[in-house]
PDB file of N, CA, C and O in Angstrom:
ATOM      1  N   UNK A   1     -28.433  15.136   3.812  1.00  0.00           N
ATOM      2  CA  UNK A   1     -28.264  13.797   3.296  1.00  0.00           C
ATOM      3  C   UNK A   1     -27.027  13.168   3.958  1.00  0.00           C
ATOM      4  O   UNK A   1     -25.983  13.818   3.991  1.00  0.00           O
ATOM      5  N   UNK A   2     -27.089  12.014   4.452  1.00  0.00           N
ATOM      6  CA  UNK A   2     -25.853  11.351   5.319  1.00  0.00           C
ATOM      7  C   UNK A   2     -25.304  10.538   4.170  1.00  0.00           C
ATOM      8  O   UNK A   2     -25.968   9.765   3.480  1.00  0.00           O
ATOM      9  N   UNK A   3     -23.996  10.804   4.041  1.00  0.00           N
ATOM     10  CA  UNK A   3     -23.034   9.712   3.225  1.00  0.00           C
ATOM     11  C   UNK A   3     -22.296   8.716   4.348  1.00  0.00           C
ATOM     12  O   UNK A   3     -22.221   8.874   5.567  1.00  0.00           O
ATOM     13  N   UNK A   4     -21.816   7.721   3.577  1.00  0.00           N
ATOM     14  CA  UNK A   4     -20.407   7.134   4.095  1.00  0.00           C
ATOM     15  C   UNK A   4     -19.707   7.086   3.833  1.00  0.00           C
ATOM     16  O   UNK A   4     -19.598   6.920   2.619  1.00  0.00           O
ATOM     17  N   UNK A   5     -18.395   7.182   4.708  1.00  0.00           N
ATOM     18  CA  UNK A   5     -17.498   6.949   3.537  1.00  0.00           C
ATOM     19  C   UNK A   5     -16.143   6.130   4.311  1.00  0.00           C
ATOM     20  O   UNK A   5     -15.790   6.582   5.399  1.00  0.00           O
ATOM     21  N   UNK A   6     -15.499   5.091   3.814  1.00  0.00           N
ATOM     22  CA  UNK A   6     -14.607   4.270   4.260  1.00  0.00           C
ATOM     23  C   UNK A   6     -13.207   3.914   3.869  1.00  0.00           C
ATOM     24  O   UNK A   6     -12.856   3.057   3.057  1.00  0.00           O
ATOM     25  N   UNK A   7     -12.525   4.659   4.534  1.00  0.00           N
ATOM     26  CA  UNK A   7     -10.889   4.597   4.389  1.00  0.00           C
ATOM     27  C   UNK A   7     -10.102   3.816   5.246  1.00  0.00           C
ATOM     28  O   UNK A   7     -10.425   3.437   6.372  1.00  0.00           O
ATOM     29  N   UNK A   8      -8.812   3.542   4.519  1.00  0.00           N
ATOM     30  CA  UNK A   8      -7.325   3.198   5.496  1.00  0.00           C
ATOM     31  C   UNK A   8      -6.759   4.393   5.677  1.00  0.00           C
ATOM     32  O   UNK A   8      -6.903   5.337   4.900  1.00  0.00           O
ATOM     33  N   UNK A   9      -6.118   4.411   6.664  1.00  0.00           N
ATOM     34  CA  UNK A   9      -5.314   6.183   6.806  1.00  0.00           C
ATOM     35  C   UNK A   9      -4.217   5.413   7.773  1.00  0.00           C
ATOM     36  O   UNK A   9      -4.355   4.201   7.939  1.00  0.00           O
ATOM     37  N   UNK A  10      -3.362   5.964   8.275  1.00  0.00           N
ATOM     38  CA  UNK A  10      -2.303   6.472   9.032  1.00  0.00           C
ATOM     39  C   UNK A  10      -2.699   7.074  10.106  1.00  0.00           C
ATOM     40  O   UNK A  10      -3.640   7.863  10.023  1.00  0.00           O
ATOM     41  N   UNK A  11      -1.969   6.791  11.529  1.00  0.00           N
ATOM     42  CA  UNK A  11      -1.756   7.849  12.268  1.00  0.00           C
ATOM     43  C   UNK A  11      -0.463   8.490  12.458  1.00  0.00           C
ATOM     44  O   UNK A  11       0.495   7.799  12.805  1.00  0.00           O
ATOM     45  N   UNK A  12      -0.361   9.520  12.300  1.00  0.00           N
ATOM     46  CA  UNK A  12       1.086  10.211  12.624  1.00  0.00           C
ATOM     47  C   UNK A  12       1.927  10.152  13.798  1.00  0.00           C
ATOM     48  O   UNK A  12       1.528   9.610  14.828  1.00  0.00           O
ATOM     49  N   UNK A  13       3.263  10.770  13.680  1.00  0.00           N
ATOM     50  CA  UNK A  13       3.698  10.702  14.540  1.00  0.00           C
ATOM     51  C   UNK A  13       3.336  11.300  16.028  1.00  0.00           C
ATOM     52  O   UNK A  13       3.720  10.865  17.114  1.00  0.00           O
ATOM     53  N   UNK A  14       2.519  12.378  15.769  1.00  0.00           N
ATOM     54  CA  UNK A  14       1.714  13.185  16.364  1.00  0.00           C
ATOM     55  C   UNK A  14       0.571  12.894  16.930  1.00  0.00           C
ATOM     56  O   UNK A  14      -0.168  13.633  17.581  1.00  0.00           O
ATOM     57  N   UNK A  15       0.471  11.956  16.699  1.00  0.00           N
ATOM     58  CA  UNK A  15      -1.126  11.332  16.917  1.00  0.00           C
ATOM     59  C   UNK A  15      -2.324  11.819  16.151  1.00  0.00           C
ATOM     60  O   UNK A  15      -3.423  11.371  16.476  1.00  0.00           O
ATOM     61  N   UNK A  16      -2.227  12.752  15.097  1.00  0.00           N
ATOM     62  CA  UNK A  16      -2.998  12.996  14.268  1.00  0.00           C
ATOM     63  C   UNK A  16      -3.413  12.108  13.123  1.00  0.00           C
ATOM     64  O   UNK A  16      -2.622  11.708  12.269  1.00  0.00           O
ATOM     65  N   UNK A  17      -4.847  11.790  13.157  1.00  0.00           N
ATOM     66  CA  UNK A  17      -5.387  11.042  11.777  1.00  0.00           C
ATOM     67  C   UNK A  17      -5.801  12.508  10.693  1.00  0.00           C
ATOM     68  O   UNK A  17      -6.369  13.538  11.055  1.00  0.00           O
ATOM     69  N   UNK A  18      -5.422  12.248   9.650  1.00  0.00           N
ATOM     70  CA  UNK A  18      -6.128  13.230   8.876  1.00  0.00           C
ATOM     71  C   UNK A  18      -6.827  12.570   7.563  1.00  0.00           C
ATOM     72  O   UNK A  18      -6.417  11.737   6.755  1.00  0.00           O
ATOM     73  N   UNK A  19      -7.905  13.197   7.669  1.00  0.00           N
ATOM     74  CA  UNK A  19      -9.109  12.435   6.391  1.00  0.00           C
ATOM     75  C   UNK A  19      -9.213  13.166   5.273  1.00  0.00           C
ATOM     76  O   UNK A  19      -9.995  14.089   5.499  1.00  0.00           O
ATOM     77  N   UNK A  20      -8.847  13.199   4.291  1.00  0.00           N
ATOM     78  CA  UNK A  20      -9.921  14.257   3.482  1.00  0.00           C
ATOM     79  C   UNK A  20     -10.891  13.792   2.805  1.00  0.00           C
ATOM     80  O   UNK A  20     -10.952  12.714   2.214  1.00  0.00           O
ATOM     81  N   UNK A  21     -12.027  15.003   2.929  1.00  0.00           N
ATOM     82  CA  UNK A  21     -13.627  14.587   3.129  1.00  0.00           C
ATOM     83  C   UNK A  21     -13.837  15.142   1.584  1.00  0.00           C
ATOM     84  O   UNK A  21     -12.976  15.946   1.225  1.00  0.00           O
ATOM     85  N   UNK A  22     -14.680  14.880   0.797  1.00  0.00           N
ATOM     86  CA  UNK A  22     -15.088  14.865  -1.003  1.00  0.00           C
ATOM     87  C   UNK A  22     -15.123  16.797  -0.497  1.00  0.00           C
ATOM     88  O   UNK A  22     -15.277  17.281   0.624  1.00  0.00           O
ATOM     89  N   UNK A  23     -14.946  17.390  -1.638  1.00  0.00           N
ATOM     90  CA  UNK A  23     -15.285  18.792  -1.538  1.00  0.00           C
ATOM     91  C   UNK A  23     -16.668  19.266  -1.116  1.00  0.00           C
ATOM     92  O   UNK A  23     -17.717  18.689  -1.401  1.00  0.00           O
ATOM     93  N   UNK A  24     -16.559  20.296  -0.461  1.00  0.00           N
ATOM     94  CA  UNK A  24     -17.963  20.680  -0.030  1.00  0.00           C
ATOM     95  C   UNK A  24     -18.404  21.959   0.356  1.00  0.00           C
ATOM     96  O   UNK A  24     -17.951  22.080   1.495  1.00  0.00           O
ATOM     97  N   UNK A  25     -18.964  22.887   0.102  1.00  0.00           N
ATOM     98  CA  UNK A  25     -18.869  24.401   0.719  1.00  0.00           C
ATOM     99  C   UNK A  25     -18.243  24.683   1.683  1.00  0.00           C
ATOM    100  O   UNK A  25     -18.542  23.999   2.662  1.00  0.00           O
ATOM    101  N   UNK A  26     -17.120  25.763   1.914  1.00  0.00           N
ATOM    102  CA  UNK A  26     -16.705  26.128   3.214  1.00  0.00           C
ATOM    103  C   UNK A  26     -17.300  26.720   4.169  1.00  0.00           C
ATOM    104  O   UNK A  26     -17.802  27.807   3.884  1.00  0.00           O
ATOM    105  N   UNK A  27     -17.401  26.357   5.192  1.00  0.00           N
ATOM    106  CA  UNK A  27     -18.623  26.465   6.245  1.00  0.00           C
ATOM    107  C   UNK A  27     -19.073  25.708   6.651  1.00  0.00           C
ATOM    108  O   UNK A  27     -19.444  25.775   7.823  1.00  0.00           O
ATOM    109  N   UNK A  28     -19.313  24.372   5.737  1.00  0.00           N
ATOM    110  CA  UNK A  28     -20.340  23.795   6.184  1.00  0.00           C
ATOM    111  C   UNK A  28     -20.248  23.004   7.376  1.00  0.00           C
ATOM    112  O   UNK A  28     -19.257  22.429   7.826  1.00  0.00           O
ATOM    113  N   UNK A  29     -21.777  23.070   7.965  1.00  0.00           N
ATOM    114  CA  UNK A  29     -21.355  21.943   9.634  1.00  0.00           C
ATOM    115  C   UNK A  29     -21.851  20.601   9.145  1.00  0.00           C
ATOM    116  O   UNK A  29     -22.794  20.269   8.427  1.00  0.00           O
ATOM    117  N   UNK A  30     -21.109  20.089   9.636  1.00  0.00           N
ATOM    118  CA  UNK A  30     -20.770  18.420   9.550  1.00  0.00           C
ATOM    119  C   UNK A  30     -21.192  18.035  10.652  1.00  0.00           C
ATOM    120  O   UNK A  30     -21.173  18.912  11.516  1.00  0.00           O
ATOM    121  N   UNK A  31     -21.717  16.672  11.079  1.00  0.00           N
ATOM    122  CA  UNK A  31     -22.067  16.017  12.120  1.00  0.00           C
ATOM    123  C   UNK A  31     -21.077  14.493  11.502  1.00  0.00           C
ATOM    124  O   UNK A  31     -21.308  13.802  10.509  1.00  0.00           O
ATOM    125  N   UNK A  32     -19.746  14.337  12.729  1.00  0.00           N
ATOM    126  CA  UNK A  32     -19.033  13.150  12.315  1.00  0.00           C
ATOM    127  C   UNK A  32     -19.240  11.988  13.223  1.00  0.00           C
ATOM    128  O   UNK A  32     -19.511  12.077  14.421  1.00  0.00           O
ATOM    129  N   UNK A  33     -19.121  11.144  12.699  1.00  0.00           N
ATOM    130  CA  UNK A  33     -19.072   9.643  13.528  1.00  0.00           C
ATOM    131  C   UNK A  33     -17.875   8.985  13.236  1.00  0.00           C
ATOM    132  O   UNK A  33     -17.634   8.635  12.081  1.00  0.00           O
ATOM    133  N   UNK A  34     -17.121   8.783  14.130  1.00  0.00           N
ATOM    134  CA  UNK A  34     -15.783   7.830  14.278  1.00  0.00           C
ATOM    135  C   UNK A  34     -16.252   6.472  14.538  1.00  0.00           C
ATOM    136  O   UNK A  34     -16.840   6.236  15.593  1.00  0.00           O
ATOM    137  N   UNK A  35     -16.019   5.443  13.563  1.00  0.00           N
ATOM    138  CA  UNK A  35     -15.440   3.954  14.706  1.00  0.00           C
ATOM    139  C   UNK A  35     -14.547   3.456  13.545  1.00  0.00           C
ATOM    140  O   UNK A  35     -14.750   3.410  12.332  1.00  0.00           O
ATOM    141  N   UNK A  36     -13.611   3.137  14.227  1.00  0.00           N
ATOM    142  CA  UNK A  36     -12.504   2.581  13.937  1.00  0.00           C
ATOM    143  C   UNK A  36     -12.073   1.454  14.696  1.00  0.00           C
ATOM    144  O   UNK A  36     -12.381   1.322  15.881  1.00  0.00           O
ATOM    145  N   UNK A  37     -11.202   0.431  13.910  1.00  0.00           N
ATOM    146  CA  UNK A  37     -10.934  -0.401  14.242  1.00  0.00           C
ATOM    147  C   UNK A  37      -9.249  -0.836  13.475  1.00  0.00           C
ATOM    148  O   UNK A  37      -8.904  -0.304  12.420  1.00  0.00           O
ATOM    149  N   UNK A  38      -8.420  -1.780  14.155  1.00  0.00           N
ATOM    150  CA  UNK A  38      -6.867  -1.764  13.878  1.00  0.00           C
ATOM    151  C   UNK A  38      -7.243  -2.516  12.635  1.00  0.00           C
ATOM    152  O   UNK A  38      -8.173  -3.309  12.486  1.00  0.00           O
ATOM    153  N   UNK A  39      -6.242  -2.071  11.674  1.00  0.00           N
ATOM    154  CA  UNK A  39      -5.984  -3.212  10.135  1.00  0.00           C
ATOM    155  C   UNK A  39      -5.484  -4.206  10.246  1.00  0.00           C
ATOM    156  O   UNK A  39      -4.459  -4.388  10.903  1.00  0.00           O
ATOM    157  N   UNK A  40      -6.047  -4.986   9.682  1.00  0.00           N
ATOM    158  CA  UNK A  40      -5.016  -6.461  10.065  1.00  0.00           C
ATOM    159  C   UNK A  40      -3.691  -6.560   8.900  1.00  0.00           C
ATOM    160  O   UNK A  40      -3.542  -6.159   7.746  1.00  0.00           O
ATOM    161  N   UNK A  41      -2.959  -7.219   9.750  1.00  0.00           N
ATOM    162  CA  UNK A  41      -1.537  -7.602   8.769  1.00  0.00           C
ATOM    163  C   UNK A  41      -1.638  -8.328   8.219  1.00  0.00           C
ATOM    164  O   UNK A  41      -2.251  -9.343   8.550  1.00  0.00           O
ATOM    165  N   UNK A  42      -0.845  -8.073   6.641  1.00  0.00           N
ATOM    166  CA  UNK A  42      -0.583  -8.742   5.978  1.00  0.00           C
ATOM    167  C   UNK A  42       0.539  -9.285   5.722  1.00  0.00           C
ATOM    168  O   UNK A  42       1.535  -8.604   5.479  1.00  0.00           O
ATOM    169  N   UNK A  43       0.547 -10.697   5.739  1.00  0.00           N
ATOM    170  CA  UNK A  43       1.851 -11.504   5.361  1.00  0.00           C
ATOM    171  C   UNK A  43       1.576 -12.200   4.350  1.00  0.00           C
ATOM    172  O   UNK A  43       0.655 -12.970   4.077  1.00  0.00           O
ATOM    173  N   UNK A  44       3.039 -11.623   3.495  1.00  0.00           N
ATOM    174  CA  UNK A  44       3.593 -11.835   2.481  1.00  0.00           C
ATOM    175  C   UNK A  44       4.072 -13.322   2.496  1.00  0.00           C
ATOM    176  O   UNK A  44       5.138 -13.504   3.085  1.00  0.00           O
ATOM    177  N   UNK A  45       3.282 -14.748   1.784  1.00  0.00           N
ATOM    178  CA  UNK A  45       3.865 -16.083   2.244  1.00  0.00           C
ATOM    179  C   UNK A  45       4.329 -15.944   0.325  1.00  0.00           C
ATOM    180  O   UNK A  45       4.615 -17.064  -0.097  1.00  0.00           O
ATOM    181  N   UNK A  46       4.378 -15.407  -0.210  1.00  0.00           N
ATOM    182  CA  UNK A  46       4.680 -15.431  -1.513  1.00  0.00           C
ATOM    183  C   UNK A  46       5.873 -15.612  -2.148  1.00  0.00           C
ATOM    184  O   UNK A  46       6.521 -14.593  -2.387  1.00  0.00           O
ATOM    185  N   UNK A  47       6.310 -16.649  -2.473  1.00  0.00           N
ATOM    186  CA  UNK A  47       8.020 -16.760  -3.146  1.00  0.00           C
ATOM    187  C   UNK A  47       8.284 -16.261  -4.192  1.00  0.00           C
ATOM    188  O   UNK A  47       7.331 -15.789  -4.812  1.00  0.00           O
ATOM    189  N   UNK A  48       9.321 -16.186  -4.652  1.00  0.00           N
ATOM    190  CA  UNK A  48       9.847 -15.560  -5.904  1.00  0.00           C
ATOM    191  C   UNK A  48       9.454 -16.768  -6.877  1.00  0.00           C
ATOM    192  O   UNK A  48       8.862 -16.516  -7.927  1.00  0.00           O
ATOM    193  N   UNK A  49       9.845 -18.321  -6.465  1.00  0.00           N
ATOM    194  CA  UNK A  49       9.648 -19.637  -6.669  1.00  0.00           C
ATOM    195  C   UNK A  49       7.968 -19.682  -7.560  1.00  0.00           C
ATOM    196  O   UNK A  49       7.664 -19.991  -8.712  1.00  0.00           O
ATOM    197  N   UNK A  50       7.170 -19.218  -6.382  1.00  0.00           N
ATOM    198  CA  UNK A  50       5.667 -19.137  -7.121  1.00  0.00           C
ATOM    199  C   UNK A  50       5.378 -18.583  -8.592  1.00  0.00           C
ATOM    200  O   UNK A  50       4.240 -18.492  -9.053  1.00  0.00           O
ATOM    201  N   UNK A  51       6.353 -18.281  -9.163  1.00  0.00           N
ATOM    202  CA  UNK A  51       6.090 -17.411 -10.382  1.00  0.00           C
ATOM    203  C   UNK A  51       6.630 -17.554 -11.302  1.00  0.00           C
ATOM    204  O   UNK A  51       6.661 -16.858 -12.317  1.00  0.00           O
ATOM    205  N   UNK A  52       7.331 -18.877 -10.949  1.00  0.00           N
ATOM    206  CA  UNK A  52       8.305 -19.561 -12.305  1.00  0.00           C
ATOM    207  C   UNK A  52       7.554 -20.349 -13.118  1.00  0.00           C
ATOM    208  O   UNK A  52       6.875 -21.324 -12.797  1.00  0.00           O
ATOM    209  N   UNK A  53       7.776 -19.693 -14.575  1.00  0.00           N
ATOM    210  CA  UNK A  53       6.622 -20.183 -15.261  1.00  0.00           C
ATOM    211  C   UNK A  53       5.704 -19.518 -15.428  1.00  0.00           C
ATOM    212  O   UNK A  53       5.202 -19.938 -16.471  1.00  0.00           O
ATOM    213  N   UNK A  54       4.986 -18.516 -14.972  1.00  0.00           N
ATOM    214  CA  UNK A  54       3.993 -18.026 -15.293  1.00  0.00           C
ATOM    215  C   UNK A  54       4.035 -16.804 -16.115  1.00  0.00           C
ATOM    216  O   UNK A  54       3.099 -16.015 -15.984  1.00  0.00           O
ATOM    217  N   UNK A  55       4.967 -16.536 -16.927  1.00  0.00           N
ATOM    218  CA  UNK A  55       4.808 -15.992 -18.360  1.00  0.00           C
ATOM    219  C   UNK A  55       4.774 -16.982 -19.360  1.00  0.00           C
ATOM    220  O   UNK A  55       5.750 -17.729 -19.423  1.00  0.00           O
ATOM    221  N   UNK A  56       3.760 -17.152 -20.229  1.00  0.00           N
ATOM    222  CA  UNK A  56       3.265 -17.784 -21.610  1.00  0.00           C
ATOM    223  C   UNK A  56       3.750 -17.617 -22.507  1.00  0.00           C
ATOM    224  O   UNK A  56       4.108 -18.514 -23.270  1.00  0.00           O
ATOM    225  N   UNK A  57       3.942 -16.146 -22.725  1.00  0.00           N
ATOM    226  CA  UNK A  57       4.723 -15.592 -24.164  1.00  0.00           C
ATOM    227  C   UNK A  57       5.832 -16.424 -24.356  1.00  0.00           C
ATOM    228  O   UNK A  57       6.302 -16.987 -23.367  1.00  0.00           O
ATOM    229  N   UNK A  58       6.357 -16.606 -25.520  1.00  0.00           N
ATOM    230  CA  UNK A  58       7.816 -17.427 -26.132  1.00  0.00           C
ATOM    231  C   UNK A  58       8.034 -16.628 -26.156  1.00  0.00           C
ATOM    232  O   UNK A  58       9.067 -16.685 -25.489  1.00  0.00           O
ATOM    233  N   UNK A  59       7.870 -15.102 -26.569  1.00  0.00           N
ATOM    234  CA  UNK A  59       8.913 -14.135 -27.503  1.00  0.00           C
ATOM    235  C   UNK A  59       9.873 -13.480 -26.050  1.00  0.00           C
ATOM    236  O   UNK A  59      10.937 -12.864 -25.993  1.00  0.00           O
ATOM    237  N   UNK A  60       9.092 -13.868 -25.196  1.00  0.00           N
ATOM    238  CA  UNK A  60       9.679 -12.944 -23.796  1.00  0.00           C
ATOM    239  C   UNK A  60      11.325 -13.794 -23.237  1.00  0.00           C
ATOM    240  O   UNK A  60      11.225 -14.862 -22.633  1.00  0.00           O
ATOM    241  N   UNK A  61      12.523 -13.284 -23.473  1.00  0.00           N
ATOM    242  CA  UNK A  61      13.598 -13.177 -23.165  1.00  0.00           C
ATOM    243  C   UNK A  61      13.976 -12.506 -21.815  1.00  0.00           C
ATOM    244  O   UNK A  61      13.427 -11.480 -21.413  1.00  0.00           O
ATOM    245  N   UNK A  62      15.034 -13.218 -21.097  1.00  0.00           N
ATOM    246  CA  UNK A  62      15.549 -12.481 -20.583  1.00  0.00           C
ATOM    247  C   UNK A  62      17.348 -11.813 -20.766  1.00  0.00           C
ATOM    248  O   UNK A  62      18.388 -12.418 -21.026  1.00  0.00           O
ATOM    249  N   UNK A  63      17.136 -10.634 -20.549  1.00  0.00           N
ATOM    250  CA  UNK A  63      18.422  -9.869 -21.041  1.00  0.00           C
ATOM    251  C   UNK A  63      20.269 -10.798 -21.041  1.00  0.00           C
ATOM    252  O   UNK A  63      20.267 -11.916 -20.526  1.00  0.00           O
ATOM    253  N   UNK A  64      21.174 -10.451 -21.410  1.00  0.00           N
ATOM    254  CA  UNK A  64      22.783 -11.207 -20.615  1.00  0.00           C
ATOM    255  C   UNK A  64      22.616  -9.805 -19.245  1.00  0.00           C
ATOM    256  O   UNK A  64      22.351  -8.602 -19.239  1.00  0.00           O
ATOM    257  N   UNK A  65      22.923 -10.768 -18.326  1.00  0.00           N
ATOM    258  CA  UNK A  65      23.074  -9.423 -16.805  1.00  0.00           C
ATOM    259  C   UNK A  65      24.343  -9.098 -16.991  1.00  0.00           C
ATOM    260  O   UNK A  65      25.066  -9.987 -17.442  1.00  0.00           O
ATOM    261  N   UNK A  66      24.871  -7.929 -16.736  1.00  0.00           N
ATOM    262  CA  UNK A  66      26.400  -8.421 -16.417  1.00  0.00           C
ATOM    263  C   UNK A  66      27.060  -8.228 -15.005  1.00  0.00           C
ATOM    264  O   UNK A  66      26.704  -7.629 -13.991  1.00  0.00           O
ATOM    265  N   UNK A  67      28.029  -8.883 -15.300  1.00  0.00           N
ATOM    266  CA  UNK A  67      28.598  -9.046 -13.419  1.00  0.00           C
ATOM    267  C   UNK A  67      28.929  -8.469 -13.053  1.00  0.00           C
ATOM    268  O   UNK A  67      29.428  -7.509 -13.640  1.00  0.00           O
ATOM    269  N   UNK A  68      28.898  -8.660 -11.413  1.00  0.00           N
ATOM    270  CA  UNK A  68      27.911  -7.496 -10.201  1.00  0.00           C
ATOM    271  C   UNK A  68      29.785  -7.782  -9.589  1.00  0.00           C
ATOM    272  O   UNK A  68      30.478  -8.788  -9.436  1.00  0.00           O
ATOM    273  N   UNK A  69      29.944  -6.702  -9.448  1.00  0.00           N
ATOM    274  CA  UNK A  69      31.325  -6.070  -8.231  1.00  0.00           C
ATOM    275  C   UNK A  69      30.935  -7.168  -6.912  1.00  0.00           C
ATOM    276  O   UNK A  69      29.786  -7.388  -6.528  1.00  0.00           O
ATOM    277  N   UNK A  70      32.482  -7.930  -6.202  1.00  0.00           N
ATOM    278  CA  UNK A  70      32.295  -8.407  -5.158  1.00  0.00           C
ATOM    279  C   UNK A  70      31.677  -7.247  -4.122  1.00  0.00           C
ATOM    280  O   UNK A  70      31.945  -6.074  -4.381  1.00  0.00           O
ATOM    281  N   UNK A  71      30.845  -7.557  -2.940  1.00  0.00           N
ATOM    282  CA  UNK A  71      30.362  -6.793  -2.258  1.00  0.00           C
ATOM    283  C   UNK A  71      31.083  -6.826  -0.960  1.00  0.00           C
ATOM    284  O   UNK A  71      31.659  -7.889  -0.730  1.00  0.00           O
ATOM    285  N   UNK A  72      31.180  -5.855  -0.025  1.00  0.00           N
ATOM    286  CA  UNK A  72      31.648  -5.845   1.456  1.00  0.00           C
ATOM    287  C   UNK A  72      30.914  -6.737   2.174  1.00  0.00           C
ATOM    288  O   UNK A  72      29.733  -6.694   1.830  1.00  0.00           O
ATOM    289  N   UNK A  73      31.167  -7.633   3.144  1.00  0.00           N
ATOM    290  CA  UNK A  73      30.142  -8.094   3.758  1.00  0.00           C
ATOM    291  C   UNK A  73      29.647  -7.416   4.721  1.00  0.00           C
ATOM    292  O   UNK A  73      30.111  -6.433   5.299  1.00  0.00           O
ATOM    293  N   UNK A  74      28.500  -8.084   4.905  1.00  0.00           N
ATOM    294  CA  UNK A  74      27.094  -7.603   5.373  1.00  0.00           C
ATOM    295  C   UNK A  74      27.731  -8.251   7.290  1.00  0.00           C
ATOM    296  O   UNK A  74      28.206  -9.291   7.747  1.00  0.00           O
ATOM    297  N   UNK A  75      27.348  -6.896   7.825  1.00  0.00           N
ATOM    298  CA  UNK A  75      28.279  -7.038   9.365  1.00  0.00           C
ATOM    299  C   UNK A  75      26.740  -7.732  10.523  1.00  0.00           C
ATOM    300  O   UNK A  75      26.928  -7.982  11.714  1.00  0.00           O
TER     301      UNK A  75
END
């Protein structure tokens, strides 16, 4: 019986892809088919801005923060 089956994976540093395949008797011969193709990127156009407002609840507060140590600057 032929399955399919369709993943994202990684390639290593090594150049190794590694799949793991659903469990199956050890032994068994497999007949595999590769095609692959690159993932496309995703960009993040999403602001922090986009999300003001979008809790409903009244009861939801936010905490007193308290203040943050001057920092070293950033070189």
């Amino acid at each position: 019986m032929m399955q399919t089956m369709r993943v994202r994976s990684r390639i290593g540093k090594n150049g190794v892809l590694e799949i793991q395949l659903p469990a199956a008797e050890e032994g068994t011969e497999l007949d595999i088919v590769i095609v692959y193709e690159k993932a496309p990127t995703v960009e993040h156009t999403t602001k922090i801005n986009d999300f003001y407002g979008c809790i409903q609840d009244e009861t939801f507060i936010r905490h007193p923060q308290l203040e943050q140590p001057e920092r070293e600057p950033l070189l």
